[in-house]
N, C-alpha and C positions, 0 to 999 in steps of 0.2 A: 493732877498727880496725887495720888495717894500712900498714905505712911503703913507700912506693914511693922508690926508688935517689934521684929527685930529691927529690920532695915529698913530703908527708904529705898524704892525704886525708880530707877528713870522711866518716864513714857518712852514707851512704842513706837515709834515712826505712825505718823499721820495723827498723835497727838491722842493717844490710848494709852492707858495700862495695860503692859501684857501682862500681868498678873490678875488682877483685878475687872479687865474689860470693861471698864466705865465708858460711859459718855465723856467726850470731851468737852472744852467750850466754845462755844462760835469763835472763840479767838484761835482756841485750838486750831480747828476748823479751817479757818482762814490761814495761820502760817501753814498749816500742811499742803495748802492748795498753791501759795507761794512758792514750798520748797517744792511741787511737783514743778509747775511753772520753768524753777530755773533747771530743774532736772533735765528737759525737755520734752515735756507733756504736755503739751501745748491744747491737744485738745480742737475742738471748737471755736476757741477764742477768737482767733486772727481771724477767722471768717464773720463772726458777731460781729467784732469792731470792723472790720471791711463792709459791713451789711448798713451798720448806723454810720460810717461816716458815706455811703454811698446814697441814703436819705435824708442826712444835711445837706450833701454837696447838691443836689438835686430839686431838695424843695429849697433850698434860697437860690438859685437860677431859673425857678421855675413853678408859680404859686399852684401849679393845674397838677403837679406832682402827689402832691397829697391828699387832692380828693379823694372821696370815698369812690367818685365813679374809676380813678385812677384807678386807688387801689385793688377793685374786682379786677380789673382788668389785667393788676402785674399777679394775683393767685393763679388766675387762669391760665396764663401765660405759660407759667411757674410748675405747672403741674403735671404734664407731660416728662419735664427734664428732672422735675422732684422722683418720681417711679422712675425712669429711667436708670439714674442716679443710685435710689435704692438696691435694684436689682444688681450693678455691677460691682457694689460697695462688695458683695460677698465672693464674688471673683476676686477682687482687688485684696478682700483678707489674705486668697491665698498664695499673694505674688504673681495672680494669671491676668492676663486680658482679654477680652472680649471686643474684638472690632468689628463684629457684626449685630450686635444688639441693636443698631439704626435700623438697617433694613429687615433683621429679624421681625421688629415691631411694624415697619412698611409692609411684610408680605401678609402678616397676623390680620392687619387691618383689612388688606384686600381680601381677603379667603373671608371675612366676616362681614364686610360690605356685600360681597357676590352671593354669599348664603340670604343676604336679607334683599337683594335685589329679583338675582336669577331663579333662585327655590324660591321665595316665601316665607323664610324661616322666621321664624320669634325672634325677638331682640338677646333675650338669654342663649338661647340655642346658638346664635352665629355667633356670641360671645364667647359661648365654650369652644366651639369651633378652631374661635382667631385663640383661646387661650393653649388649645391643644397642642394646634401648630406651633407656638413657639418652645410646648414643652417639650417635644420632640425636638426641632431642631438643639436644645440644650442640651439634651441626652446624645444626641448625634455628635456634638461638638467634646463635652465630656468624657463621651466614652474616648473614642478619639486621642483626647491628652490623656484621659488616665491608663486605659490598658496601651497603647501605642507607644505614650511616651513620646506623640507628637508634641512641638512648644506650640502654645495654647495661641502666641501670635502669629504664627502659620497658618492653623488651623481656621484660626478665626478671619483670617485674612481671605483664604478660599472662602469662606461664607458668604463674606460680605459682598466678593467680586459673584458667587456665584446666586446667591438669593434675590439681588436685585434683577434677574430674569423672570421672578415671577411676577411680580406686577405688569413687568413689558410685555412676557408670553399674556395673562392675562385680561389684561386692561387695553393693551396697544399700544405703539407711539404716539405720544400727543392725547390722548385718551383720559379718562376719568369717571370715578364712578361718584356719586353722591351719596353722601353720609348725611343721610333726612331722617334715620329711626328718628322718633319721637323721644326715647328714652336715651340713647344715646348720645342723640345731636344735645340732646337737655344738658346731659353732663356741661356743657361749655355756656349753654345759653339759657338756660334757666337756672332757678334759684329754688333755695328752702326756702317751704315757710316761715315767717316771720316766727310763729308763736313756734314752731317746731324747734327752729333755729335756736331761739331764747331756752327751751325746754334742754336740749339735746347738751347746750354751753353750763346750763347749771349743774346736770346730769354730772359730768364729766369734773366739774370740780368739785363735785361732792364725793363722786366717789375717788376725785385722787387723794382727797382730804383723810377719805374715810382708811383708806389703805396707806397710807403714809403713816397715819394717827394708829393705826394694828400693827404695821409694821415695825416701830417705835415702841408699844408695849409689848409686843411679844419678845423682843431682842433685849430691851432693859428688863424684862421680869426672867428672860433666861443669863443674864448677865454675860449677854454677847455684845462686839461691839457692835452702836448703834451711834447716827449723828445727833447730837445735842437737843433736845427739845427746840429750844428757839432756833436751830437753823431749819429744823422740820417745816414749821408756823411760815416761817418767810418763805420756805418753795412754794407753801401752798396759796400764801398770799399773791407772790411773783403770777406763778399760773394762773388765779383766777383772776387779777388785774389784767393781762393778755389775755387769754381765752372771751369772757365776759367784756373785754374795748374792742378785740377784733369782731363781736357779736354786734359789738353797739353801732360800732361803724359801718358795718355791712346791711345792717338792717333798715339803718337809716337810707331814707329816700336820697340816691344817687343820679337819678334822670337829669341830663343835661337843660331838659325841658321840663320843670317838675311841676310847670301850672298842667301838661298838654298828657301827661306822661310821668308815670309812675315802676320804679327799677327797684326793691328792695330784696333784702333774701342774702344768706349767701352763698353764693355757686356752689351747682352740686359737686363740683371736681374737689372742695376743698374738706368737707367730710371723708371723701375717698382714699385722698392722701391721708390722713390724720389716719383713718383705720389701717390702712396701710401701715405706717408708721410705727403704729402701737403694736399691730402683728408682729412685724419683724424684730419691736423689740423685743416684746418678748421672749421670740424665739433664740435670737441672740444671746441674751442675759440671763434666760430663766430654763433653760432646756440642752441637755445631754449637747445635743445636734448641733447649738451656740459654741457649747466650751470646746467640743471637737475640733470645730472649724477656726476656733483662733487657735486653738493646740498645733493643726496640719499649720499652720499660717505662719507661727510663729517658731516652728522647726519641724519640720517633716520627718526626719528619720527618727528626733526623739518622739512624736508623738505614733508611728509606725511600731517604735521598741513598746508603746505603751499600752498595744494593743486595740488603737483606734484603725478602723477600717479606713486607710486614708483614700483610694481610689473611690467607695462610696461616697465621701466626702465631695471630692471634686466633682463628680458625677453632677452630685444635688446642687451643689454652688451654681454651675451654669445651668441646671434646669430653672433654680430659681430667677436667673440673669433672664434670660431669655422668654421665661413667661409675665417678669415683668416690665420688659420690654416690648413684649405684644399687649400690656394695660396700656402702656405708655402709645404707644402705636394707634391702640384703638382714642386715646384720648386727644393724641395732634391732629386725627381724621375729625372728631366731635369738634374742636377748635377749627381746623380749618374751613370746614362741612362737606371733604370730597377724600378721596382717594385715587392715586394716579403712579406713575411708574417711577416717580422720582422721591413718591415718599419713602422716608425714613433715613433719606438720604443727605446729601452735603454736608452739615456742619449738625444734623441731631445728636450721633454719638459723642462727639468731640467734646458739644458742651457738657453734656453728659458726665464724660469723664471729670470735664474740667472740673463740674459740680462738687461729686465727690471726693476731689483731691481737694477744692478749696474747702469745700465743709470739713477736712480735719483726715478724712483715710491716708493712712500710708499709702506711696505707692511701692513698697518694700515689705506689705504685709503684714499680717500677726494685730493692725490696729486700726479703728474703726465702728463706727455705730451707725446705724439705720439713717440717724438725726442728721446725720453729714450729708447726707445727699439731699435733705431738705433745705439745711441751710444753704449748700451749698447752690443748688437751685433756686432758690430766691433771689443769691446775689448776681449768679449768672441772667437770669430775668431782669432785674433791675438795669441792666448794663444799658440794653436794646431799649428800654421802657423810659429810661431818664436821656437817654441819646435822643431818641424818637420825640419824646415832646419839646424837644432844645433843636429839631430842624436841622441836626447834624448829618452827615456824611457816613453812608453806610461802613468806607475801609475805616472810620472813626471806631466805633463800634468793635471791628475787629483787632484793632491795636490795642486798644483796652481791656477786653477779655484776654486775650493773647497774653498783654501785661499783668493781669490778675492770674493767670494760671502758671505763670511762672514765676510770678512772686508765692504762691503757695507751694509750689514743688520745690524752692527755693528756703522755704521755711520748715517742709516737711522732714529735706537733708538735715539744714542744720539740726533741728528737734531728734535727730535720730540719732547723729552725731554726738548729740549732749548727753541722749539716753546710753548709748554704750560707753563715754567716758566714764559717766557716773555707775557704771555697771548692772543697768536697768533694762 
């Protein structure tokens, strides 16, 4: 707080001068994070602390949990449902859902398996392909709810009963195609370079360093608000201790057999995600297209009075949904190594969802970041991964997800509850 020649002024909520715009201090910092906290801003949180008590409970039941070769194993896993997740977060901004984004991504795959099997086509080319296909079906679906003013869970409902005919027209009953591209199947089953990997990790916290540390002068030398110097230093610390240990541990030899057999690198799915990741946020956070889409999310008619195109809105929401539900599509096929009539199908969108509701999106809208569907996909992976090496029983598995997704929808209400008490 700072004294002005006449009066003294109170700080600003979240621990600013509104007159002045200084920096606050990490303490600052810390109670504003408190009071959002009890506001009901929950954030990410519950899914973090769900994620580390789900790798205590796990690695003391089970010392094979926390290897390195584990670990590839639960990214991999992980990354299918992390884009999945992604794509639907921004439907979920706008109070809509998507209950075909499963087999969306099942038919994506097959129409890009069959160009690289039946044509001959290039790995990129039946990429664009499987990406086109789902961008149309989103456009299909969008336009739909936005000029029709069909509800988007109708809508989506026909899709999902109606697109899983293309893999069965396609492929046949009982039938399957193989997913052997070299670059594609790679995604799942091969790795980065070691020295790339090392390169690409320091890369990334240099330059968040470097951009946090610009970000920070250019906001204190225009005396806007800016957070604290030392809480800057400690993100940047925080990231590069993760980024630079999940380097360390992937790179390290994970071969079950490491006299016979050498496994290092880490999976190409997991760079994919991260670019992924950093895309949408910024698109989110940093672009017109972002503020619109939590404007439509967060009240539709005031943001219509405001002069935002809300039907393009919607439109781009499930285009986005659905084309990266065909990443996702093509990446369960690279993991599994086939495609067949039942992909995309059973229980892929579900956890999906579940993802992105456990990573912190409303399912009420208007809140949400890219990052929820990764956290959120982690934890869902983790369920199957830590069950799986404990020799448990598959309905195990589903009562626990089950229970995790309703304990987050269950915190999302209240969180929501707390925000409108507090008149937020």
């Amino acid at each position: 707080m700072t004294v002005d020649n006449d009066t003294q002024s109170a700080p600003a909520p979240g621990g600013f001068d509104s007159d002045n715009r200084q920096a606050a201090t990490i303490g600052d910092s810390a109670r504003d994070y408190v009071n959002r906290l009890r506001g009901g801003d929950m954030g990410s949180l519950p899914a973090i602390l769900g994620l580390v008590f789900l790798f205590v409970l796990f690695a003391s039941l089970n010392d094979k949990f926390l290897t390195t070769y584990n670990m590839a194993n639960l990214v991999v896993q992980a990354g299918s449902i992390c884009v999945m997740a992604m794509g639907l977060i921004f439907v979920l901004l706008l109070g809509e859902i998507d209950l075909s984004a499963g087999v969306a991504g099942g038919a994506a795959a097959t129409i890009t398996a069959l160009m690289l099997i039946d044509y001959d086509w290039t790995w990129w080319t039946a990429t664009l392909a499987g990406l086109a296909v789902g961008a149309v079906i989103g456009l299909a679906i969008g336009s739909l709810v936005a000029f029709l003013g069909i509800p988007s869970f109708v809508v989506t409902l026909a899709f999902f009963l109606g697109l899983q005919a293309v893999p069965l027209k396609l492929i046949g009953s009982g039938g399957s195609l193989r997913f052997n591209d070299e670059v594609l199947r790679g995604l799942s089953i091969k790795n980065v370079p070691v020295t790339a990997g090392w390169i690409a990790a320091i890369l990334i916290v240099v330059v968040y360093a470097a951009l946090s540390l610009w970000s920070y002068r250019t906001l204190s030398a225009k005396g806007l608000v800016h957070k604290p110097l030392g809480l800057v230093i400690i993100r940047i610390v925080v990231l590069g201790a993760i980024v630079l240990g999940v380097t360390a541990l992937l790179n390290a030899n994970r071969s079950p057999n490491p006299n016979f057999l050498e496994i290092r690198g880490i999976p190409w799915v997991l760079p994919l995600v991260i670019a992924l990741l950093l895309f949408w946020t910024f698109i989110l956070g940093r672009t017109r297209f972002g503020r619109h889409l939590y404007a439509v999310g967060g009240n539709t008619e005031a943001a219509r009075r405001a002069g935002i195109n809300v039907t393009r809105i919607r439109i781009a929401a499930f285009i986005i949904c659905s084309t990266m539900a065909a990443i996702s599509g093509l990446l369960l096929a690279s993991y599994v190594g086939k495609v067949s009539p039942g992909s995309g199908g059973g229980n892929v969108l579900l956890y999906a969802v579940a993802a992105a509701v456990i990573g912190g999106t409303s399912l009420f809208g208007g809140r949400g970041r890219a990052i929820d569907g990764v956290i959120g996909g982690l934890v869902i992976a983790t369920i199957p991964n830590g069950l799986g090496l404990l020799n448990q029983a598959s309905y195990i598995n589903f009562l626990v997800t089950g229970g995790v997704l309703l304990l987050a929808a269950s915190v999302d209400a209240i969180s929501r509850r707390r925000r409108s008490s507090a008149g937020v």
